[in-house]
C-alpha positions, 0 to 999 in steps of 0.5 A, a space after each residue: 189208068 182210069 180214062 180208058 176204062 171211064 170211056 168204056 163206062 160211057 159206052 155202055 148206053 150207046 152199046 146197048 141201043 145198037 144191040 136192042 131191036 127196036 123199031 125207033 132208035 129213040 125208044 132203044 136209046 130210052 130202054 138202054 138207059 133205063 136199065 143203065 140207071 137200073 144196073 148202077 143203082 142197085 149195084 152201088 146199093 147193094 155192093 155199098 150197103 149188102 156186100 161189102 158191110 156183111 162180107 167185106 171189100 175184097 168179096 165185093 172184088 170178087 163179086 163185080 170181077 165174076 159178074 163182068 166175067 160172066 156178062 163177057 158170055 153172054 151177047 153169044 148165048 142164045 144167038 146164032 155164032 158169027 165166030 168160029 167155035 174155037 173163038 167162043 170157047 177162048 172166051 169162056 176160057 179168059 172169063 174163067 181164068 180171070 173169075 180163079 185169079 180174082 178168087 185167088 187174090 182176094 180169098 187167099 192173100 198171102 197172110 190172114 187178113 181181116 176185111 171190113 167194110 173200112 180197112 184190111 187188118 193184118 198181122 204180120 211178124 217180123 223179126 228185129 235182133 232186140 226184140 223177142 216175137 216182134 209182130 206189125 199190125 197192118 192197116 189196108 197193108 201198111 205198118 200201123 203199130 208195133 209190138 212185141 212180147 219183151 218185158 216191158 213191151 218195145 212198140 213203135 218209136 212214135 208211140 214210145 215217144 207219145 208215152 214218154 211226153 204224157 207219162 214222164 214229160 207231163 207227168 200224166 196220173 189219174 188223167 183223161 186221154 182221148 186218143 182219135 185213131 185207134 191204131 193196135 191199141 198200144 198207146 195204153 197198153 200196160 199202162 194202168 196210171 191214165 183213163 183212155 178212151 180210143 175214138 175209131 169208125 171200125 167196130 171191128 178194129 178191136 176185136 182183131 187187135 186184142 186177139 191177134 195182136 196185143 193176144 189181150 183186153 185193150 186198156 181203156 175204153 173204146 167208141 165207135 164213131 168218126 173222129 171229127 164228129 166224135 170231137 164236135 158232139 161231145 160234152 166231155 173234156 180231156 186233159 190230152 187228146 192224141 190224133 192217130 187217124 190214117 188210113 194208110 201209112 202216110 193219108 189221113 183223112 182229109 176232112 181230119 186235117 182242116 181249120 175247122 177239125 183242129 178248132 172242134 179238137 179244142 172244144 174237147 179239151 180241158 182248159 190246160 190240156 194238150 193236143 198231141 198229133 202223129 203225122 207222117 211227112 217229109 222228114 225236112 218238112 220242105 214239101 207243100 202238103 207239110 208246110 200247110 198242114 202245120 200252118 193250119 194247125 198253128 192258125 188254130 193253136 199259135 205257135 206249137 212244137 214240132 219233133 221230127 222223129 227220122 230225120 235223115 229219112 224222106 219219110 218220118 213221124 213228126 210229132 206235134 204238141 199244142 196247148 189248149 191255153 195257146 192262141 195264134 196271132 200274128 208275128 212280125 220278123 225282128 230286123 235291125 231296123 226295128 228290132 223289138 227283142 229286148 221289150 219281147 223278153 221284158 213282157 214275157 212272163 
């Protein structure tokens, strides 16, 4: 999909020095990538630093489609017609039906949708037997949490469980939780017995979940910034810190997943802390992508323990759980020619 149109990309320059009228070709070809050089730079600039921040990324779609739209015009103005009128006027045709199908797109979505320079949020309300106003928050249109107006609230399976293991499993009271990834804020949603902290690079997130979504204050305090750098720069400890981040339902960014995030999430936690991450893989962890996403986490923290939460689907939420006290090392096999399980058992505390 993408080389035709980079190939027509390429050709901007050579396009522009045939329609220049200049004595050498040189000089057009210079003129041609001048204001080649000019167009992208402002346009990156101003589409990155202007439209989008202050409007959003659909009204920068829409901006880039009716500027093309109206530049497909413009080689006809002002130059005597080589085609016959029918065929001027089937192009200012396609180039306005283009322009309303964009606007249509972008500005009316199916749903209200909050664009930010980082995501779309929306939410949607579905409709399951047990629960009462079931409601999905989406993020870049992929389900990011769940929750609905039960009493007590019924919210995604992974996050019931992440509440489950800090609350019951660990027995968490009057603790300090950092959570990288905000989500909808449900992970302390009625739930007054821990200290939160939620780390998302959105300013805006918060203010679409406590008014569409949770309809309420989110419990625990909230910072804008990037997760990795968040874990990197801080001086404060945590007795859990729980790793959310997505940027749709199954990418995480890729500079969260590496040797060097997972070591920087230790430095922010207290020495009997543990790390709880959400992923979303292959349900029976077969593929490359789940394999070494593991591996470089349990290279960081040793051995961790792994809950797959569908296992008879292709996709699931794994849970991940590690302890600060934790080391990796290296393990050799047991075999019957060397078979060390009795002395292992012995030493084991």
């Amino acid at each position: 999909m993408l080389c035709p149109l980079a190939w027509l990309l390429g050709q901007t320059v050579p396009a522009l020095t045939n329609l220049m009228t200049h004595a050498r070709t040189g000089e057009a070809s210079g003129y041609a990538l001048y204001g080649s050089t000019l167009g992208s730079f402002l346009g990156a600039i101003s589409l990155s630093l202007g439209v989008m921040q202050w409007l959003g990324v659909s009204a920068a779609v829409l901006v880039c489609a009716v500027l093309l739209a109206f530049g497909s015009l413009l080689p006809g103005l002002g130059q005597q017609p080589r085609q016959p009128a029918w065929q001027h006027w089937r192009t200012a045709v396609v180039a306005l039906l283009v322009s309303a199908v964009t606007l249509a797109v972008n500005l009316y979505p199916a749903q209200p949708v909050t664009d930010t320079a980082y995501a779309d949020y929306a939410v949607k309300p579905l409709v399951r037997p047990q629960d009462v106003n079931l409601r999905a928050f989406l993020i870049n249109n992929s389900v990011a949490s769940l929750m609905d107006d039960s009493a007590p609230p019924h919210y995604a399976r992974y996050i019931e469980h992440l509440r489950h293991i800090l609350l019951q499993e660990l027995g968490l009271t009057q603790r300090d939780i950092l959570v990288l990834g905000a989500g909808g804020f449900t992970l302390s949603h009625q739930e007054p017995t821990n200290r939160y902290t939620y780390v998302d690079i959105d300013p805006h997130i918060r203010d679409m979940a406590e008014q569409q979504f949770l309809k309420a204050p989110i419990q625990g305090s909230f910072v804008v910034d990037d997760a990795r750098r968040f874990v990197r720069n801080t001086t404060l400890q945590f007795d859990a810190v729980v790793v959310d981040a997505f940027s749709s339902h199954t990418s995480i960014p890729s500079h969260l997943i590496t040797h060097e995030f997972w070591r920087d999430t230790r430095c922010a936690l207290k020495p009997q802390g543990v790390l709880l991450i959400n992923l979303i893989l292959d349900g029976k962890l077969e593929s490359p992508y789940a394999r070494n996403l593991l591996a470089t986490i349990d290279s960081v923290y040793g051995r961790c323990a792994v809950e797959v939460l569908h296992k008879s689907q292709p996709i699931s939420n794994v849970i991940v759980s590690c302890y600060a006290s934790s080391r990796s090392g290296r393990a050799a096999p047991y075999t019957d020619e060397r078979n060390a399980a009795d002395t292992d058992r012995a030493l084991w505390p």
